[in-house]
Structure formats: structure tokens, C-alpha cells
C-alpha positions in Angstrom: 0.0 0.0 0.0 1.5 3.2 -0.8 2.2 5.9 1.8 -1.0 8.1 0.8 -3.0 4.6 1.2 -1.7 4.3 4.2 -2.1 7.8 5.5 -5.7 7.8 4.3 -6.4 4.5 6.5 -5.3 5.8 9.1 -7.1 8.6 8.5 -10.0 6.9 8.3 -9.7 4.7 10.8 -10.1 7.7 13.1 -13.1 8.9 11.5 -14.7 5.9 12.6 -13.6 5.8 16.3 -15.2 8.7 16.1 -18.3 8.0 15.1 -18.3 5.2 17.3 -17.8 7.2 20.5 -20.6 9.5 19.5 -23.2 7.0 18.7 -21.9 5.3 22.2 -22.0 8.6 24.3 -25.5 8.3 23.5 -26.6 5.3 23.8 -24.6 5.3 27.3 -27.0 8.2 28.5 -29.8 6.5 27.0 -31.0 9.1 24.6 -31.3 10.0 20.9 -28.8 12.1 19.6 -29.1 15.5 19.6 -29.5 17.7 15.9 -26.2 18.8 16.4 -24.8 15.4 16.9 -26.8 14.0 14.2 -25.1 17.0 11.8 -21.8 15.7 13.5 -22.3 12.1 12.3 -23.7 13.1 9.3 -21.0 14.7 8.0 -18.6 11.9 9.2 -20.0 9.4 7.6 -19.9 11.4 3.9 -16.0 12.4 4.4 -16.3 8.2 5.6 -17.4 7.5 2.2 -15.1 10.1 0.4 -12.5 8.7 1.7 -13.7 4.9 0.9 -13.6 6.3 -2.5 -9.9 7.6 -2.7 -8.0 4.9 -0.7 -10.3 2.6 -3.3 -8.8 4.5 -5.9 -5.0 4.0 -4.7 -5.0 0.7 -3.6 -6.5 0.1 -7.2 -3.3 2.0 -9.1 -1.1 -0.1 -6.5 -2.3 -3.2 -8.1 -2.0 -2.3 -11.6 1.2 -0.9 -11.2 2.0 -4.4 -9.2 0.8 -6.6 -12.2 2.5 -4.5 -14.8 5.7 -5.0 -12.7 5.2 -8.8 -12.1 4.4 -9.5 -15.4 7.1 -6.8 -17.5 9.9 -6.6 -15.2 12.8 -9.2 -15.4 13.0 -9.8 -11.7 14.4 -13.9 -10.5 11.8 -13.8 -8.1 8.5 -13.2 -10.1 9.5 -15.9 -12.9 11.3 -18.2 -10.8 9.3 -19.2 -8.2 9.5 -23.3 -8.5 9.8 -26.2 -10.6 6.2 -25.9 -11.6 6.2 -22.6 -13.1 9.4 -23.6 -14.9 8.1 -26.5 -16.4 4.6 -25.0 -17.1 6.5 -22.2 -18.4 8.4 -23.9 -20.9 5.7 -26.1 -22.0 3.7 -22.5 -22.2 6.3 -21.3 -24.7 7.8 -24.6 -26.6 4.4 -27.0 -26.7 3.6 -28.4 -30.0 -0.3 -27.8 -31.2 -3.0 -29.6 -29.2 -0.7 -30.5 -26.4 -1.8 -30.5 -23.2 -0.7 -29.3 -19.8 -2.6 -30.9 -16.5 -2.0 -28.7 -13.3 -2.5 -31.1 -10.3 -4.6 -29.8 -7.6 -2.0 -29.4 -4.5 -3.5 -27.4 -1.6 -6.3 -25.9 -3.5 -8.2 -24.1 -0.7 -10.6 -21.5 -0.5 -10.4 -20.9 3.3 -6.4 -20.2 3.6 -3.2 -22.0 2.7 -2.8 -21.2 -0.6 0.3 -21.4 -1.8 1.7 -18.6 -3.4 4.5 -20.4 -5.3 2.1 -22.8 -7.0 0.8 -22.1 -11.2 -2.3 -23.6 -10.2 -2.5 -21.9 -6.5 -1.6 -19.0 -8.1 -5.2 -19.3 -10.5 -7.2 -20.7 -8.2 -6.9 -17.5 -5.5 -7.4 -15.2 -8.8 -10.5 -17.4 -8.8 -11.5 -16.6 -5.1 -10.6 -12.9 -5.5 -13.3 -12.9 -8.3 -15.6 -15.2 -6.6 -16.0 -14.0 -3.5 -18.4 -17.0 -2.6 -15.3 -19.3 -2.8 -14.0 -17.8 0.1 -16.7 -19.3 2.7 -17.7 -22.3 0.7 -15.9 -25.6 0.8 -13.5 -26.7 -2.0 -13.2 -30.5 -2.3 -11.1 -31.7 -5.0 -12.1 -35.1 -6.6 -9.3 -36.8 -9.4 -12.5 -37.5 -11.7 -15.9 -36.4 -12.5 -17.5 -39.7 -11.6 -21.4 -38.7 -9.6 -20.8 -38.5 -5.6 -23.1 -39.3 -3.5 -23.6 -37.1 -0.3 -25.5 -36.8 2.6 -27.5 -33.9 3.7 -29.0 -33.2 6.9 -32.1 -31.7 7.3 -32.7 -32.7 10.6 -30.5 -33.1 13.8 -30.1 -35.5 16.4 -30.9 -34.1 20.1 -29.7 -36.0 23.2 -33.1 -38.0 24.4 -34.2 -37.4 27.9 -37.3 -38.2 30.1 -39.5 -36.5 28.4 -39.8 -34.7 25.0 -39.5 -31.0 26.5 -36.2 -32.1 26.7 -35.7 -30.4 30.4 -35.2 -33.4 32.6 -32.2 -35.8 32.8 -32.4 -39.3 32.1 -32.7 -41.3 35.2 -31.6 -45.2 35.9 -33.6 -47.8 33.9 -35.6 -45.1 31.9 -36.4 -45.8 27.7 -33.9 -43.9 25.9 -36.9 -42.2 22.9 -35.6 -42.3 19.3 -34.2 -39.2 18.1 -32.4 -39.6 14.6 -30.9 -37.2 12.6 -32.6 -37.2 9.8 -30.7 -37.9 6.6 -31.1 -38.1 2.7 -28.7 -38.3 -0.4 -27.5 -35.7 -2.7 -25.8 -36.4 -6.3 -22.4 -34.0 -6.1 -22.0 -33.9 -10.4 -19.7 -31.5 -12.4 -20.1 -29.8 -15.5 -17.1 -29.0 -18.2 -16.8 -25.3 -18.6 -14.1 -24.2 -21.2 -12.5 -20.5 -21.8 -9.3 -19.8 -23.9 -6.7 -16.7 -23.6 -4.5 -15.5 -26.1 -1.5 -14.2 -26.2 0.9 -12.0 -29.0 3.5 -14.8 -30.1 6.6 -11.8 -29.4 5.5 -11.8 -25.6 5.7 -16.4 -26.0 9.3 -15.7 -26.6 10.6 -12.5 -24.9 12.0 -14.0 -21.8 11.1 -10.9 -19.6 7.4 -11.7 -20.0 5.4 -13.9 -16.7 4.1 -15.6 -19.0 2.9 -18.2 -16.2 1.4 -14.7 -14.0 -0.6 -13.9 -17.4 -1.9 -16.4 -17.7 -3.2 -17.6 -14.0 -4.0 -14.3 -14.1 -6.8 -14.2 -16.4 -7.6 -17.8 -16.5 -8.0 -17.4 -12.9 -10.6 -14.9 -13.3 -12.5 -16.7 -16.0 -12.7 -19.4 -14.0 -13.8 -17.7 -10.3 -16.8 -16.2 -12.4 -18.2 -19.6 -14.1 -17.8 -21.6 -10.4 -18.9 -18.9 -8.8 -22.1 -18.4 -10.8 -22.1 -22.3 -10.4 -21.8 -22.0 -6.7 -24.4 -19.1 -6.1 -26.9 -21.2 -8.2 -26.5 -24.8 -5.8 -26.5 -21.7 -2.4 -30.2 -20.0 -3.9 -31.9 -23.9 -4.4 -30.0 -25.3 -1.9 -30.3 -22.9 1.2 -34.4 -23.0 1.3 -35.3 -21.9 4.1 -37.0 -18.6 5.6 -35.2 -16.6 8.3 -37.2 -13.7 8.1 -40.3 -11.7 5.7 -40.1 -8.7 4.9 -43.3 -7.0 6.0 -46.3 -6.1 3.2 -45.3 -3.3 1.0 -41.4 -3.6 1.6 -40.0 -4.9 -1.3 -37.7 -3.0 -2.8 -35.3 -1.8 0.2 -36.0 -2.9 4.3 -37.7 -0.2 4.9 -38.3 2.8 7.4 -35.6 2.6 10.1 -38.1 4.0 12.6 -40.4 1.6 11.9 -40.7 -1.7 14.0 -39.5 -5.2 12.3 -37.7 -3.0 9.4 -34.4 -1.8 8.7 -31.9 -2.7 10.6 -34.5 -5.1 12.5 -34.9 -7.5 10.0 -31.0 -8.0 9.7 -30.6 -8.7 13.2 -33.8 -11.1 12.8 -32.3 -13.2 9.9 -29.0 -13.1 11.8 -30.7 -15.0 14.9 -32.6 -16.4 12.7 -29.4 -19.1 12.2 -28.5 -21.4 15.4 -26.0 -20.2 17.3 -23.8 -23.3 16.4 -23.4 -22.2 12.7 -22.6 -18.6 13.5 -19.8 -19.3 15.3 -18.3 -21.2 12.1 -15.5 -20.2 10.1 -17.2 -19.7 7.1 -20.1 -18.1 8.6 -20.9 -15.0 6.2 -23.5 -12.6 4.2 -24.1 -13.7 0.8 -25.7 -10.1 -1.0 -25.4 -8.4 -4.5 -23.7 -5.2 -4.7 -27.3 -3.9 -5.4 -28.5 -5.1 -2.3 -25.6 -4.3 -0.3 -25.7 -1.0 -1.5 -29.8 -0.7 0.1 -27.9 -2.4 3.6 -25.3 0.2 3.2 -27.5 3.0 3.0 -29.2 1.5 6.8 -28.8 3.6 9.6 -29.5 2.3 13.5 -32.1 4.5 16.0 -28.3 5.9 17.2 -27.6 7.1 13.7 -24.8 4.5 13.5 -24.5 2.2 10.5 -25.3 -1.1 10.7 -22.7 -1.9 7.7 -18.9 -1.8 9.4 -16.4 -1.0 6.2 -13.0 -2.8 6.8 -10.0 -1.0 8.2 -7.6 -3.2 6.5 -7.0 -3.1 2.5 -8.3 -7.3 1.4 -10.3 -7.7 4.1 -14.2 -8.1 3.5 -16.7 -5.3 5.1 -18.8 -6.9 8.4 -22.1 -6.6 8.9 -23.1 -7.3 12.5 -19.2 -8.5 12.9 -19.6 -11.4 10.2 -17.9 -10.5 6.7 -20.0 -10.0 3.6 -19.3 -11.9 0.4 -20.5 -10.5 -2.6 -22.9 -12.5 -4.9 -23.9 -11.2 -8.6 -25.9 -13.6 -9.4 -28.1 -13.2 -6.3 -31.6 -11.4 -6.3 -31.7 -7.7 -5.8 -34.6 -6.2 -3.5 -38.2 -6.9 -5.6 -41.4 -8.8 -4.6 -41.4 -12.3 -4.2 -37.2 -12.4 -3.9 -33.9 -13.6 -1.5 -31.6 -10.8 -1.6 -29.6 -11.7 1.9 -28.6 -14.9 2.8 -26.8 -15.5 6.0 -25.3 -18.4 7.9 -22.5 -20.9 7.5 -21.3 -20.8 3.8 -19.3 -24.1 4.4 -21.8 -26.0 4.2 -22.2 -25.5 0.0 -19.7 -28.1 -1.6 -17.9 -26.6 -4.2 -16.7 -29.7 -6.5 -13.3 -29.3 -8.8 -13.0 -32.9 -10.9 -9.9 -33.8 -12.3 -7.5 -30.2 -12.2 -7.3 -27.6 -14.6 -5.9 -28.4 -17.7 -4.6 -26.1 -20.6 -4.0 -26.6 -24.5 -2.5 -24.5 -26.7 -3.0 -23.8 -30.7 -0.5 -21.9 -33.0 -3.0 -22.1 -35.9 -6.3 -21.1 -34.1 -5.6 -17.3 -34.5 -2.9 -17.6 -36.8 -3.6 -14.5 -39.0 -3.4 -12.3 -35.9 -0.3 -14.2 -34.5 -1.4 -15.3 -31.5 -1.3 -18.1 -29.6 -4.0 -19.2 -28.0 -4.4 -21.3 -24.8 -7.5 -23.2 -23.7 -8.7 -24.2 -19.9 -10.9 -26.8 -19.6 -12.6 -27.3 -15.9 -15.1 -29.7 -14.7 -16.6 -27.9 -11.7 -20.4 -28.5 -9.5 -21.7 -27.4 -6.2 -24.4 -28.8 -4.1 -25.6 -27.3 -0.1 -25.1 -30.3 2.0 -27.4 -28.7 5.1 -29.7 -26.6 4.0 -30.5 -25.3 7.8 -27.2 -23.7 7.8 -28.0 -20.6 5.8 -31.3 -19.0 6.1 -32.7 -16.0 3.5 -34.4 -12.7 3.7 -37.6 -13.0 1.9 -39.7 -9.9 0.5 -43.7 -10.2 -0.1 -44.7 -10.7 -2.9 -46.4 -6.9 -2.6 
């Protein structure tokens, strides 16, 4: 992060202990704030969002100026990182056409881990960065595509007691009652999806160029948007059940703050919505749109406070109600008779890669443009494996 970055951080990070102390002064004295405090946090939240804007902005140049340098400049350490970028490297530049290169899945994860060194590590958290789903869902890697069978739960077990109210201890001799958990199946397939990248034939041969950064690069990305829209799809049919309804008539926000059961109300409803259990999970998380997140953003609690908590730290995903907030496209934005917030424990969608990635190359396919064009091929499905583990915010249907 460069030193204005940095300095604007900081900068805001202030802003915001700010605004926490005044909203808290209140709250301590049990009181609404006053006009001139509500002007006071007013106008801290807009320089709040100017300066979300401009450290946005920088950190943005940092990383272009980052990947121009990692990709242009002849430095050991960005084209020399292992014998797997060497030998997908010179494969990369020397492969005949229709030859084929197989990256092996080796510590693929979407949670942490990933290692930086790796061709394939290097795509798959290029994939996560555009996906943001992939960062709370599991990643299971599977050496074929054959159909796996799972097991969903849809009902838990509970320790059996005396009676069925569940408050008394068993005592000696007493009939232990039945209390399975109650289990089905669920078929775990995958589905080839294919994207190719070209590149000029000078940069194939000028030894300065990553070619193995390029291309994780943008296969990477290619591939985080078809699993994630993948994913997203299994987490909507999957994840069925109701944490909270909107009321009538509030369909295309959550409505009047200073009304009862809206605003920031039916947040904190959906959030309690989810058993204790499964929001204390690691991949425990809000699943939104930007559209959507955009209406929560816009929320404002009875102290004026907001119930959306940007991060302090550059990479780090934004909380809402201290869990993190992935960003879905493919979700529903606020209309009648749609899901636009999930939350709950994300780990529980299975996110299925079969086989690896694996690349081919053609000389001839865009021959009169002299490229040289590389094709990824990736078998990839998703299924929920508890479907009580997430729970949605539905709006009426008017």
C-alpha cells in the first residue's frame, strides 16, 4: 500500500472511532442524539465515504502498477518461483499444437493455505478474488468427474431425555426415545466449462514476460466467475429456508428505520434467525449483491450509526453485524417475491473441482493475428449439504 493509502487509512480509521464514540455517548446516557450530533455524524460518515472512494482508488493503481511490474519486469523472483512454473513455463512457450498441460490440484483451498508459489494456487486465489463465494464455501477436490453421492442433513439428532420438552435428565432404567438425525442423499456432479486466452507470439518468446502470472491471471478470473455463478446457483436452491419476511409493501429496500420489524430489524432477525452453532463457524458470512448491499449500506440504527462496518484493512471483507460480507452477482436484488440476503454458515455448500485444470495451446487457431492461444478446460459443480445452515431474507410478494 502506498504511503497516501496508508495515511488515508489511518485517516480513516479515526473517522470511525469517532463516530463510534458519539453514537456510544449516546446510547450510554440513553438518549437520541441530539441535531447537532446528528449533523456531527452526518457529516462523518460522507468524508467516511469520500475517503472509501480515494483509498479505493489507490490501492487500485497499486495493483495495476504491481501486475504491470510482475508481469514486465525481469525480476528472478517473479518468474522463478518453483519447478512448476518452470516446467509449465516452458511447456507454455515450446508446446507443439493440441498439447496439453494438467496442473495437479495441490492445496487448493478456498479458506487459507494457498500457496503462493504454485501455477495452479496462483489461479485458483485469482478465482477466489473474483468469486467472493469461494471464500466461505468448501473446496473438495475429486481426481474425476464420476457422480458423488452425499449426505444432507435436514434434521439433527438431540440427546433423548425423560420426556420430549427435553428439560429433565435421564434417570436409571428409563427408555432412551428415538431421536435420529434425519438424513437423505444428494448427487455431487460436475459440468465442463471451457475458456481460452490469447497471447501476441513476441511476448511467448521474450523472456522478460510472466508468461505463467498472465496467464493464472486471467484464467484465474475466467474461471472464479463460471464456479462462482455455479456455486451461487446450488446456495439459492439449496439454502431454502425462511429466516425472516419482509413486511407487506417492503419490497424493494428494508424499509423505514423508525419503523418496528424494518431496517436494521430484519438484519438482526435473519441473523438469529441461524442457530448459534453455525454462527460461530469459520465460514459463517452474508451472501448479497452489490445492489442489495448497496440498500444495507445505506441502513442507519435509531443511534444514527451504520449497521454496515467498512474494513480497516485493504483485502479484508466489510462486516455486517461482525460477520464478513461476500458479494454474490448472481443473487436477487430487492423486488417482490425475492432472496436478496442470505446468511449463515457458507461451508456447508460443496464446491466440487474434478480432475484439475488443464490447458491446451494452438499456434494455428488465430494464426492470421499471431497469437497463440491457450484453452482451460474445468469440470466444476456445487451442491448445499445442510440446508439449515443458511437462512434468506424474503420480501412479499407486494
Amino acid at each position: 500500500m502506498s504511503d497516501i493509502a496508508q495515511r488515508l487509512t489511518e485517516r480513516r480509521a479515526n473517522v470511525w472511532e469517532q463516530m463510534k464514540a458519539l453514537a456510544d455517548h449516546a446510547v450510554e446516557e440513553k438518549r437520541d442524539l441530539s441535531a447537532e450530533e446528528q449533523g456531527q455524524l452526518d457529516a462523518m460518515n460522507t468524508e467516511l465515504d469520500n475517503l472509501d472512494k480515494r483509498i479505493k482508488s489507490f490501492v487500485e493503481a497499486d495493483e495495476r502498477t504491481k501486475s504491470i511490474e510482475k508481469h514486465f519486469i525481469n525480476d528472478p523472483k517473479n518468474r522463478d518461483s518453483g519447478e512448476e512454473e518452470r516446467s509449465f513455463a516452458k511447456w507454455a512457450r515450446e508446446a507443439r499444437n493440441g498439447d496439453a498441460y494438467n496442473l495437479e490440484h495441490r492445496a487448493m483451498s478456498a479458506t487459507g493455505g494457498v500457496d503462493q508459489n504454485g501455477v495452479y494456487n496462483n489461479l485458483w486465489q485469482y478465482a477466489v478474488q473474483t468469486s467472493q463465494i469461494l471464500s466461505s464455501a468448501y473446496v473438495m477436490n475429486t481426481s474425476d468427474g464420476q457422480t458423488l453421492p452425499l449426505p444432507v442433513v435436514t434434521a439433527h439428532a438431540a440427546l433423548s431425555d425423560k420426556d420430549s420438552g427435553g428439560s429433565n435428565a435421564l434417570t436409571a432404567g428409563s427408555t432412551i426415545a428415538d431421536s435420529d438425525s434425519t438424513i437423505t442423499t444428494v448427487d455431487l456432479n460436475v459440468s465442463k466449462y471451457a475458456f481460452k486466452t490469447q497471447v501476441p507470439s513476441e511476448l511467448i518468446q521474450d523472456a522478460t514476460f510472466d508468461l505463467e502470472g498472465y496467464i493464472s491471471e486471467n484464467a484465474g478470473r475466467a474461471a472464479g466467475i463460471r464456479i462462482g455463478a455455479v456455486a451461487a446457483a446450488a446456495a439459492v436452491s439449496g439454502f431454502s429456508n425462511v429466516g425472516v419476511t419482509a413486511p407487506a409493501g417492503v419490497l424493494t429496500s428494508l424499509g423505514d428505520q423508525a419503523t418496528v420489524g424494518e431496517g436494521t430489524d430484519l438484519l438482526i432477525q435473519l441473523y438469529h434467525s441461524v442457530l448459534p452453532d453455525y454462527r460461530s463457524m469459520a465460514g459463517t458470512a452474508w451472501l448479497l449483491n452489490d445492489a442489495s448491499a448497496a440498500k444495507v449500506r445505506m441502513v442507519k440504527g435509531t443511534t444514527g450509526d451504520s449497521v454496515w462496518q467498512p474494513s480497516l484493512t485493504a483485502g479484508d471483507p466489510d462486516l455486517i453485524l461482525g460477520k464478513p460480507v461476500r458479494i454474490v452477482p448472481q443473487l436477487d436484488s430487492f423486488a417482490a417475491s425475492k432472496k436478496p440476503v442470505f446468511f449463515g454458515d457458507v461451508s456447508k455448500l460443496i464446491v466440487r473441482i474434478a480432475g484439475g485444470i488443464r490447458f491446451e495451446r494452438s499456434n494455428d487457431f488465430a494464426f492470421d493475428k499471431d497469437l497463440v492461444t491457450f484453452r482451460c478446460i474445468v469440470r466444476a459443480g456445487a451442491v448445499v449439504v445442510d440446508p439449515n445452515a443458511v437462512k434468506y431474507l424474503a420480501t412479499p410478494a407486494s
